[in-house]
Each structure stands twice: as structure tokens, then as C-alpha cells.
C-alpha positions as a printed NumPy array, in Angstrom:
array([[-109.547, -125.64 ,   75.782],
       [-108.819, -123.976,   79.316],
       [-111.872, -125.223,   81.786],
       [-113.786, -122.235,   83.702],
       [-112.465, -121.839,   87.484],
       [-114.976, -122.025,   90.141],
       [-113.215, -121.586,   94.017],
       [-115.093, -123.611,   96.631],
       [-114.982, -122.725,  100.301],
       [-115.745, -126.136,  101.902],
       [-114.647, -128.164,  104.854],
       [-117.039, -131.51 ,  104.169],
       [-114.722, -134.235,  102.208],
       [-117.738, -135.931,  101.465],
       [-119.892, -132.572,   99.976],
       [-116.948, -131.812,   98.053],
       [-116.301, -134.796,   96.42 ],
       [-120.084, -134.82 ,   95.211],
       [-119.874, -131.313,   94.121],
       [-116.968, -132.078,   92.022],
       [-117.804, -135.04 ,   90.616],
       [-120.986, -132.834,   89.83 ],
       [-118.871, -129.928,   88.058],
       [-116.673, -132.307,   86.558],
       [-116.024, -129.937,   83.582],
       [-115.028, -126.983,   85.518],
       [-111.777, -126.291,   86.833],
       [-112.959, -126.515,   90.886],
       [-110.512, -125.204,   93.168],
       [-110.896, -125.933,   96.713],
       [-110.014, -123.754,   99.816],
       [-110.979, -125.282,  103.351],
       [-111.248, -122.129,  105.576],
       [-111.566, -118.846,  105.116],
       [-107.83 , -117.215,  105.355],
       [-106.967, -119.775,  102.597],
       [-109.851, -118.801,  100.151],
       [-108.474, -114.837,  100.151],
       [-104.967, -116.157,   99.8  ],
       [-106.195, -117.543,   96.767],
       [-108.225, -114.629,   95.599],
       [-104.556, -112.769,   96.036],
       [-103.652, -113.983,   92.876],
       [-106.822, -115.243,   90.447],
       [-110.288, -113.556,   90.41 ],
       [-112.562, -116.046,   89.672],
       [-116.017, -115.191,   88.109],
       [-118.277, -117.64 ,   90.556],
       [-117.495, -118.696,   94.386],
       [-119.792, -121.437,   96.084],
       [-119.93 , -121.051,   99.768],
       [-121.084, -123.539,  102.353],
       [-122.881, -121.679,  105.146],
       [-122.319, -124.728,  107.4  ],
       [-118.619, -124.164,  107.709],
       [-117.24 , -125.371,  111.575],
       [-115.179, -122.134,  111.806],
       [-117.488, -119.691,  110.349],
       [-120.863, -119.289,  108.933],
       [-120.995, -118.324,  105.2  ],
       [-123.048, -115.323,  105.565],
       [-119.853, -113.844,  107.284],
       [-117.555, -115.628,  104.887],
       [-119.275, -114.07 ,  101.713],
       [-119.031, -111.027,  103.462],
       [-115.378, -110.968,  103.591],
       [-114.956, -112.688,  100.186],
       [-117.075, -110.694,   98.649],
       [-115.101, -107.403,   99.804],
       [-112.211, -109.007,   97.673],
       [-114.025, -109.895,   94.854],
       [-117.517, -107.813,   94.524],
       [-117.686, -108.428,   90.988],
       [-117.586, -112.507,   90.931],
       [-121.403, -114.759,   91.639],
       [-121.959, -116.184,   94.482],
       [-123.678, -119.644,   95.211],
       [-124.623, -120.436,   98.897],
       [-124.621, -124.085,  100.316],
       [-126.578, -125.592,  103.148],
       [-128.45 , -128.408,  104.773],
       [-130.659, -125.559,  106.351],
       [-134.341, -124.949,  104.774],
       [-135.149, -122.127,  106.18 ],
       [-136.699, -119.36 ,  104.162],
       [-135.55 , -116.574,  106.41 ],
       [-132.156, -117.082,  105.917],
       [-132.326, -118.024,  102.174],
       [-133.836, -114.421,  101.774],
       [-131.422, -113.034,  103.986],
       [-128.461, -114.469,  101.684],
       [-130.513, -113.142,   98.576],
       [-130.848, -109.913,   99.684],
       [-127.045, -109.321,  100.474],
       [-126.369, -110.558,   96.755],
       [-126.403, -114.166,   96.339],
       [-127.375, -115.579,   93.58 ],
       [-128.699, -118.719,   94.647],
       [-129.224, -120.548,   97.97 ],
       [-129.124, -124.091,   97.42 ],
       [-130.459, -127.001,   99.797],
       [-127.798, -129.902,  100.642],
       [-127.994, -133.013,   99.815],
       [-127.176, -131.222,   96.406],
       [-129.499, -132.238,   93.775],
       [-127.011, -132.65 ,   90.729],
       [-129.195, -130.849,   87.643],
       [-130.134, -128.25 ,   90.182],
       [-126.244, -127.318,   91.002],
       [-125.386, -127.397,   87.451],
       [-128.236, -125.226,   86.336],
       [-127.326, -122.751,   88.567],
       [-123.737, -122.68 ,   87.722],
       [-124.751, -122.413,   84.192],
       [-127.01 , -119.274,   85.027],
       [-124.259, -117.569,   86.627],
       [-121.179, -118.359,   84.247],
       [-123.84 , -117.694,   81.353],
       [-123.339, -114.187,   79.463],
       [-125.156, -111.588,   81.141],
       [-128.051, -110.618,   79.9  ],
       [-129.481, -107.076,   79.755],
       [-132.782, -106.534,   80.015],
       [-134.687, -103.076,   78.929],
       [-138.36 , -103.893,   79.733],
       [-141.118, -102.756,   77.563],
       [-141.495,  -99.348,   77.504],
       [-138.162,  -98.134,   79.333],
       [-134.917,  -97.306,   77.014],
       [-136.316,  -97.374,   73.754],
       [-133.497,  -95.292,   72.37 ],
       [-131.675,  -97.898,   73.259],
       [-132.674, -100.608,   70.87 ],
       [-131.649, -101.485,   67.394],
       [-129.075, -103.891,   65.741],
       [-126.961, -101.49 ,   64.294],
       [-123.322, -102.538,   64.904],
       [-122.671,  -99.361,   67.114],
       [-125.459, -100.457,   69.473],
       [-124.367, -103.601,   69.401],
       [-120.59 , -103.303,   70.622],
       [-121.994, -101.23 ,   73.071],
       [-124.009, -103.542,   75.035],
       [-120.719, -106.121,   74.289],
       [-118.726, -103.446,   76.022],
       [-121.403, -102.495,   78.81 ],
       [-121.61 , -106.794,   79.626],
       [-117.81 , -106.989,   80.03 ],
       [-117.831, -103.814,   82.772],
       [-120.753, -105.446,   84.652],
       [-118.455, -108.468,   86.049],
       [-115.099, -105.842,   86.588],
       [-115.592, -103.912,   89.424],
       [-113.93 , -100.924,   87.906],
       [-115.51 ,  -97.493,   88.462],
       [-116.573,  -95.693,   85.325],
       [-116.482,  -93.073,   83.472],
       [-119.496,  -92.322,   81.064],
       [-119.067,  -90.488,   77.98 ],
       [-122.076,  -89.487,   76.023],
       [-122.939,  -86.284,   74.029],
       [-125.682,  -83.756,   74.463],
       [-129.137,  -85.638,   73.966],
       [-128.006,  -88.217,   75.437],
       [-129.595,  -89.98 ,   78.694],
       [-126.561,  -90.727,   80.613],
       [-128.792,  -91.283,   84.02 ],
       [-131.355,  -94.055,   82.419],
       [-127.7  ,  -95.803,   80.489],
       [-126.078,  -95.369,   84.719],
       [-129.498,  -96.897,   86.063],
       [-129.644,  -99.795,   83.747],
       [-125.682, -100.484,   84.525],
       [-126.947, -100.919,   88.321],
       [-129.863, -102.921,   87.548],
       [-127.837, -105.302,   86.407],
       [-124.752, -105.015,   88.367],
       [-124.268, -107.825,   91.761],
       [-125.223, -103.866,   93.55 ],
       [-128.609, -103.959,   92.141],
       [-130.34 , -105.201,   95.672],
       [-128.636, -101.654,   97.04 ],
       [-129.947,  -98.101,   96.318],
       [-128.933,  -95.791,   93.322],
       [-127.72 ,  -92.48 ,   94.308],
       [-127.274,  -89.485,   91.886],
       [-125.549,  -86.438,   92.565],
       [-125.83 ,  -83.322,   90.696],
       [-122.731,  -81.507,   90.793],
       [-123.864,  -78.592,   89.132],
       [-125.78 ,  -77.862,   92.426],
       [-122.53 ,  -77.27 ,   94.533],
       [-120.465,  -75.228,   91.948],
       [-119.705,  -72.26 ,   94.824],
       [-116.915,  -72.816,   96.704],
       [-119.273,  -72.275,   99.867],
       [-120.868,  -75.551,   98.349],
       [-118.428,  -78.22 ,   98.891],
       [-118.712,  -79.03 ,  102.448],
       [-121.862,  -79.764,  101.614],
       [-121.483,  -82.01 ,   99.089],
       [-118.613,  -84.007,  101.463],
       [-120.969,  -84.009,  103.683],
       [-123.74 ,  -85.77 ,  101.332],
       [-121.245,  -88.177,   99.555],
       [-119.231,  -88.968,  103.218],
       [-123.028,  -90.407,  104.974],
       [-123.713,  -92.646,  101.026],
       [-120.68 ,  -93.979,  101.269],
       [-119.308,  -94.81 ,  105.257],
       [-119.233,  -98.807,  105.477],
       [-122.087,  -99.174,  108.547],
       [-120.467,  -99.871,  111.873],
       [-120.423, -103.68 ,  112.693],
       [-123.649, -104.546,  114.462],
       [-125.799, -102.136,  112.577],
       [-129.47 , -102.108,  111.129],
       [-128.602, -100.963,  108.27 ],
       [-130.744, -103.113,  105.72 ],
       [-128.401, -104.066,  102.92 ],
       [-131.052, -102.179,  100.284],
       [-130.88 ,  -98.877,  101.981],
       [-127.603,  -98.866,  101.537],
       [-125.835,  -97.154,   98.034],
       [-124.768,  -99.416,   95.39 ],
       [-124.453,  -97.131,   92.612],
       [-123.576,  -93.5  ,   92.888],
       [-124.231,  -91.07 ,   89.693],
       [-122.176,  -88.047,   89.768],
       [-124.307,  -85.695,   87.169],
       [-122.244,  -83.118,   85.196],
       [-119.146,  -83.565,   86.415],
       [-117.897,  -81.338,   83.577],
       [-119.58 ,  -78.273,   84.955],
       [-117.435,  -78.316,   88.196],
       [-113.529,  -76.77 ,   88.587],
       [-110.582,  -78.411,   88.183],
       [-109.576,  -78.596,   91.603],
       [-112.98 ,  -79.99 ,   92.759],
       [-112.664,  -82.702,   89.896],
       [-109.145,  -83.496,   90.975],
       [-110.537,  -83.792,   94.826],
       [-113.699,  -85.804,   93.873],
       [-111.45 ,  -88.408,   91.452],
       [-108.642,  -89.334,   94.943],
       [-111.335,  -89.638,   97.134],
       [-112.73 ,  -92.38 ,   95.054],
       [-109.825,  -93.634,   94.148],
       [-108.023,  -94.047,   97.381],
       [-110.908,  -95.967,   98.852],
       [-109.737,  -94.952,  102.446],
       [-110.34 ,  -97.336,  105.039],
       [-113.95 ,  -97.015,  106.827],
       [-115.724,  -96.269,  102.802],
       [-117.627,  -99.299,  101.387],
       [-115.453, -100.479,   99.014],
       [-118.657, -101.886,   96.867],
       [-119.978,  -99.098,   95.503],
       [-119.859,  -98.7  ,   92.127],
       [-119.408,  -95.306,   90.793],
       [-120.11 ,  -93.573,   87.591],
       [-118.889,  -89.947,   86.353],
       [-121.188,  -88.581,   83.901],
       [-118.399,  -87.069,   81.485],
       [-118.175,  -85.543,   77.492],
       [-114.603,  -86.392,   76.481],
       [-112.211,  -88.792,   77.506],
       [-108.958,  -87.94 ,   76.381],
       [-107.667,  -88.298,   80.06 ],
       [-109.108,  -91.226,   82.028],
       [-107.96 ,  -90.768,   85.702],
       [-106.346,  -94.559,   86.943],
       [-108.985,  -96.942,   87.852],
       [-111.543,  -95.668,   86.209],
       [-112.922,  -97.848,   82.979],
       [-114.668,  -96.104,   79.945],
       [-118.212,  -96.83 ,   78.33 ],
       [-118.709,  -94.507,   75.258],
       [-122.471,  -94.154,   74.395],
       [-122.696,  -93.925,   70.479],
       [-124.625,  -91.145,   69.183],
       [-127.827,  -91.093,   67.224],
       [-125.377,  -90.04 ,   63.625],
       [-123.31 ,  -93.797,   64.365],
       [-126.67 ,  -95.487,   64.22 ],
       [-128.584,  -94.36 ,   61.166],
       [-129.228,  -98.113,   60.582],
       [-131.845,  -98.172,   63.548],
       [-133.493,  -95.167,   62.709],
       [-136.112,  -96.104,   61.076],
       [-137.002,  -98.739,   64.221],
       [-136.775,  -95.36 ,   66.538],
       [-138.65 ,  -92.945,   64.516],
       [-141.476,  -96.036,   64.473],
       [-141.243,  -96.466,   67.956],
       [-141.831,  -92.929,   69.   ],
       [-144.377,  -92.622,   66.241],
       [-146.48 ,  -95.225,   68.116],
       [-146.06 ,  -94.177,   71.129],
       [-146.98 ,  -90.638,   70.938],
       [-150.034,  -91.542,   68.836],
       [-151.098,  -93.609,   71.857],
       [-150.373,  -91.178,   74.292],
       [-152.068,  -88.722,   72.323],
       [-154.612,  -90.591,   70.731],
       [-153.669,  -89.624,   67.164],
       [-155.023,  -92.403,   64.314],
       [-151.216,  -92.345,   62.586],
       [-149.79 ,  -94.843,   60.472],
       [-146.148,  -93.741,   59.195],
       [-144.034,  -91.604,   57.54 ],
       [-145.124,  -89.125,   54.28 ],
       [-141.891,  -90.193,   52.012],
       [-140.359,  -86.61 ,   51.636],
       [-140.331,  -86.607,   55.369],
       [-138.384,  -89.521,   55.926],
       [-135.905,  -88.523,   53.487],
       [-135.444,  -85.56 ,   55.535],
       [-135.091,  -87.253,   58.934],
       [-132.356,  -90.092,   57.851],
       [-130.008,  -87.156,   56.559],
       [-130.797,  -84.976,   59.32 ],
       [-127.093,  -84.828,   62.017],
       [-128.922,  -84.7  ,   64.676],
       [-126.728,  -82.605,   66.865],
       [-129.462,  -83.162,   70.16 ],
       [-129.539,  -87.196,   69.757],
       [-132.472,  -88.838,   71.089],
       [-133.695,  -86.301,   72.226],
       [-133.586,  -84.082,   69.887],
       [-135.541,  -87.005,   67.448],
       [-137.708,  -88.156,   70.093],
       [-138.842,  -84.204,   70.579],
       [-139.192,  -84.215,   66.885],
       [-141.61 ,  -86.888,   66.306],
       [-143.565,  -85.841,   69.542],
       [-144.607,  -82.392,   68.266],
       [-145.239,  -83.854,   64.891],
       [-147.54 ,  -86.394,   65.997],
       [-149.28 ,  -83.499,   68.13 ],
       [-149.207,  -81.473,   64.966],
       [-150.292,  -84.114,   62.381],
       [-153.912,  -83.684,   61.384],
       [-154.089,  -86.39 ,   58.472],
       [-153.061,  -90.332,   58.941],
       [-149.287,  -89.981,   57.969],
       [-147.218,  -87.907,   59.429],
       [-145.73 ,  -85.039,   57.345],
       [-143.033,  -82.265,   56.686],
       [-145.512,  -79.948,   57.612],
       [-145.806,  -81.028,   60.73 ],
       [-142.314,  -80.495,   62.008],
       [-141.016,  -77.233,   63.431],
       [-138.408,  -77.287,   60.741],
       [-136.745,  -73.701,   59.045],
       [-136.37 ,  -73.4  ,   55.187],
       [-133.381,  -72.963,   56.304],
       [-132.839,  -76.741,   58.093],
       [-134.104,  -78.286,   54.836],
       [-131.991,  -76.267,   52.58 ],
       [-128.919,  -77.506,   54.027],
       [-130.699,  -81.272,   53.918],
       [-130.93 ,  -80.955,   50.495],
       [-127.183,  -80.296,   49.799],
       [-126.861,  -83.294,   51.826],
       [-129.112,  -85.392,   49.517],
       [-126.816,  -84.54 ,   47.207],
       [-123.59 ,  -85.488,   48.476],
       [-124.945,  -88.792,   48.86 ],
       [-126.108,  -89.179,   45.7  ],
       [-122.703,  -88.828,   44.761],
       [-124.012,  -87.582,   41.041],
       [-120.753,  -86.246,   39.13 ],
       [-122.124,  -85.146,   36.16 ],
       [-122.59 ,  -81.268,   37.197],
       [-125.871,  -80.294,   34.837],
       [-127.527,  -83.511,   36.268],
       [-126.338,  -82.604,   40.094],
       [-127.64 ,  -79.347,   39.991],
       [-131.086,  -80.307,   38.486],
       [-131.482,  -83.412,   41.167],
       [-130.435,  -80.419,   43.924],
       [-133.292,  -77.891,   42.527],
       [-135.868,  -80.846,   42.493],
       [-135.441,  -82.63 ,   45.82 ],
       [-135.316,  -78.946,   47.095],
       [-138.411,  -77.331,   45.738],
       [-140.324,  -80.678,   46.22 ],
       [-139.193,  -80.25 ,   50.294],
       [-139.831,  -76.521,   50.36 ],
       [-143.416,  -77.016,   49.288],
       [-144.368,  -80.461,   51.307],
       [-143.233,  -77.854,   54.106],
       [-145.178,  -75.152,   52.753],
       [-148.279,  -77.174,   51.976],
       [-148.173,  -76.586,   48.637],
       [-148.187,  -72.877,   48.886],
       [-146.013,  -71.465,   45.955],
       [-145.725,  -68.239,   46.918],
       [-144.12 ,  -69.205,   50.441],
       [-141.693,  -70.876,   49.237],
       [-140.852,  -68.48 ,   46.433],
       [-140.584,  -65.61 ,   49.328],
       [-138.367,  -67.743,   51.039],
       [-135.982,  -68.553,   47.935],
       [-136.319,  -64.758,   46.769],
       [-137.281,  -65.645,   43.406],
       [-140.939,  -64.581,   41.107],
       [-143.454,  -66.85 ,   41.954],
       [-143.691,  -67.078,   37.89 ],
       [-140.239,  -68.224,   37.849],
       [-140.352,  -70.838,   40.363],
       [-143.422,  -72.437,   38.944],
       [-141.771,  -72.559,   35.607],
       [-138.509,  -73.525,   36.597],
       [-140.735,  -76.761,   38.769],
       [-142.437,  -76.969,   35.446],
       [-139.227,  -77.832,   33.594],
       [-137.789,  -80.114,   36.633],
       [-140.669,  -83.116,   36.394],
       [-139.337,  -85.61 ,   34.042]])
């Protein structure tokens, strides 16, 4: 089995012999001053880089620096026989991972080696990105995909349908990214359609994204680490065209470790260096709807102090064969008026803005996946699920619903009458 690589930048024989002896199952390549560590990183990325601050040539704040302009995506460990706290912040807040006191304390080292070869792992918090969760297998490859693009340093391009929260997915890829100590920016692009416009935004994105002269005050978290651009579709082709070589090109005097993503509908042409994270839709995750509708249920009961408890049956029916063709927000908008609707315990079909119309075509959905050949038997499973959703809707009111399927209220209640089994 190949061993992880770990490069070293270290000019103490004696710390370096400890610290391998230490890391004894890694693969620890050494380099003993600076110019040889980037000749190195020519040729092999590797995921984690531990830096001694006391170097004799340099000191490793100014080493990571430069390394980390080669390699933004790797962890970073920092080195020395220094205890101050100033500087151990300092090294935190440009990115480090951890600042370790020397002598080394061997469980300490290899704990935080451990932490920073370990999978990433994302974090939603309570409340924020509920849409998010689930353990369908779309949602799941997702998250795969989204941990892989944290540690490559590729710009991105975010696909996502309507109803879908491409800004909270872009913030939670920063929070987690080594840029998360920087500031998220978000552009909309809609705003500087006119022609007359795009100065402007040069303008805007040219002051985010200048690398700071050397010398400067510039604290390291008021500078941009992740920059959004919002509806990127909305914007011509020739402005698209300009926006995608400016980032790609990277010109010299542009910080080179910003990360950014292009908020984007379709990717049948990915421009080069760009990497693509696909957002599943709300249809590709039917197995963690009923999780979602629960969530929002309890939520907007809270919010709105509603005493609610589920789901009437008929209605969830209804809302696992519903497309959805807003997403999560469309559902989440759903469940929010019906809890502000709802005057009874459960929640009910009633209580949705929903068209005979909308449940209609449900109902020839119901069918489909019922999958019932036998034609008589189809047709009388159709009429029943039907008439049984009309009138939940309708509250029971026959003559609404007969109205709506332009038929003698007579007729309809006989034709019900001759449906119960």
C-alpha cells in the first residue's frame, strides 16, 4: 500500500530525525531551504506541508507564504521552539492549521497530522442548510464530490436549477475551504447587464482581487477568499467570454488564492480550469423527502406557533409525487403557507394553495406508479384516488368538486358511492 507524502521544510538534523521517526508511516520528504521545497512542489502536490518557522535563512511565516502560493490547496503545520501566542495567532489567521511548540511532543504531532490528512468534514450547523440533509444517494455523492473540490484548488463552476440556493451551497464551499479565515464576496451580475455597466464591475472585481502591495495592512480576513459571481447566465456572451480569461489567466499582480465560483444552469461547455459541482434537484432525492417536509413542518410551527404534528395521509401522497419544478423552495414555500393555513393538528390538503388542476395531473401520476395493467381496475383506482383528493381539497364539499369536474352533483355522489369497496 503506497504511504501518504508529507514534504518537510527543515534545516535541524536533529528535529528532523525526531519528526520522522515520529511519522514513521508516512512517506516524509525532506527539503532544507526554501528554493528546494518549490522545486519539489514542481512536480508532486502534496496534501500536508510542515514548516519550521525557525529556519536560518528564512522565517516560516514568509516561507508558507511562498509555498502556499504554489500549493493553496495542501494543510499546513507550523514548527517552533517559540511560545508566543501572538505569533501562533498570527500563523492561524493566515491559514495554518496548527502551530506546534518544539521539543515536539510525539502524540501531539501525530494527532495533528491525522486531523489534517483525515477526510474533510462538512459541517451544516443546526438550523442553516436544512435542504441540504438526507441520505439519499444523490445527496450523498454530492457532498463526496463537494470534499474532493475542497483540497483542488480548481475554480468552479456551480450548476443548480431554479429553487435552488446556489449562494448558501458557494458559502458553505468557503467555510470549509483553507480561504475560510478570508472574506466571501458575491457579485451579482445581473446588476451590470448595460454595456455602460462594465467598467464598473472591473472596477469592483479589479480592488477584491489585486494581491496587497508588500508591506501592507491589509489584515489577511479583509481580504477575499471566495468570490460568488450570481447569475452569470443573465449576462452576454462577450462579457462571459471576458469575465472567464480574466480568471483564467491569473495575470501577475491578482491573488492567485481566491477561489472562485460561477453560479451557472447547464454545463455542456466547461471553460479550461474550471471544475464542476452539480447540485441534485429536489425530483433525484424523493428518498429524503419525507425528512424535509418534517423539518420544515417543525420549524414553521415554531416560528409560528402552530400545535402541528404531521402529515393528513392524502396529503402526503400528493407531495411525494409532486415534480417539483421550484426545488426547495418551491417545497419549503409549500409547507410554510400550509402550516400558516392549518387550523387543526395535522396538516392537510386543504391547506395548500394547490389547483384542481395540480392534483388532477397528481392523480394520473398515482397511477403510473401503480403500474396497474388491468384497464377496468386502472381506471377505477384513477376515479378513486382522484375524487378522494378533490374533496380532502374541497373539505368535503361535493358540489365543489362536482363544478370543478363538470359533472351532476347526483352523479358524482353515486359514482363515489359505487367506488368504496
Amino acid at each position: 500500500m503506497t504511504r501518504t507524502s508529507i514534504l518537510l521544510l527543515e534545516d535541524d538534523p536533529k528535529t528532523e530525525a525526531v519528526l520522522k521517526e515520529t511519522l514513521k508511516e508516512y512517506e516524509v520528504i525532506t527539503a532544507t531551504k526554501l528554493a528546494q521545497a518549490k522545486e519539489i512542489l514542481e512536480t508532486y502536490a502534496p496534501r500536508l506541508i510542515i514548516i519550521d518557522y525557525d529556519l536560518r535563512e528564512l522565517d516560516g511565516l514568509q516561507a508558507y507564504r511562498q509555498l502556499r502560493a504554489l500549493v493553496p490547496q495542501a494543510k499546513y503545520v507550523m514548527l517552533s521552539l517559540s511560545n508566543s501566542i501572538p505569533l501562533a495567532v498570527t500563523a492561524t489567521k493566515l491559514g495554518v492549521s496548527a502551530f506546534l511548540r518544539k521539543p515536539l511532543v510525539a502524540e501531539v504531532l501525530k494527532k495533528a497530522v491525522e486531523e489534517n490528512l483525515g477526510e474533510e468534514k462538512i459541517m451544516l450547523g443546526p438550523l442553516k442548510y436544512p435542504w441540504l440533509r438526507g441520505n439519499s444517494s444523490a445527496i450523498k455523492s454530492f457532498f463526496a464530490e463537494l470534499r474532493s473540490l475542497l483540497t483542488s484548488g480548481r475554480n468552479l463552476w456551480l450548476v443548480g436549477e431554479v429553487g435552488i440556493n446556489k449562494i448558501e451551497v458557494a458559502e458553505l464551499i468557503h467555510a470549509h475551504s483553507f480561504r475560510k479565515n478570508r472574506k466571501f464576496n458575491l457579485v451579482d451580475l445581473s446588476s451590470f447587464r448595460r454595456e455602460n455597466m462594465e467598467a464598473q464591475f472591473w472596477a469592483v472585481v479589479k480592488e477584491m482581487t489585486t494581491e496587497p502591495a508588500f508591506g501592507s495592512l491589509l489584515l489577511e480576513e479583509e481580504r477575499c477568499g471566495t468570490l460568488f459571481l450570481k447569475n452569470f447566465e443573465m449576462i452576454e456572451e462577450n462579457f462571459k467570454q471576458s469575465i472567464l480569461n480574466f480568471f483564467q489567466k491569473r495575470k501577475e499582480g491578482m491573488d492567485k488564492e481566491i477561489l472562485v465560483i460561477i453560479d451557472a444552469y447547464q454545463f455542456e461547455k466547461i471553460p479550461e480550469g474550471y471544475q464542476v459541482l452539480r447540485i441534485p434537484s429536489l425530483r433525484e432525492r424523493k428518498e429524503d423527502l419525507t425528512y424535509l417536509l418534517g423539518w420544515y413542518l417543525s420549524f414553521y410551527a415554531q416560528k409560528y406557533l402552530k400545535n402541528l404534528k404531521g402529515f393528513a395521509p392524502d396529503l402526503l401522497d400528493y407531495l411525494v409525487l409532486y415534480d417539483y419544478p421550484g426545488n426547495y423552495l418551491e417545497l419549503e414555500k409549500i409547507v410554510e403557507e400550509g402550516v400558516l393555513k392549518a387550523s387543526s393538528e395535522i396538516l392537510e390538503l386543504k391547506d395548500l394553495l394547490l389547483t384542481f388542476e395540480e392534483i388532477k395531473n397528481i392523480s394520473f401520476k398515482k397511477i403510473e406508479q401503480e403500474r396497474i395493467e388491468e384497464l377496468s381496475q386502472a381506471q377505477r383506482f384513477f376515479e378513486r384516488f382522484l375524487y378522494r383528493t378533490l374533496l380532502a381539497k374541497a373539505s368535503g364539499d361535493l358540489g365543489v368538486v362536482a363544478r370543478f369536474l363538470d359533472m351532476p352533483k347526483t352523479v358524482l355522489a353515486e359514482r363515489l358511492e359505487d367506488l368504496i369497496d
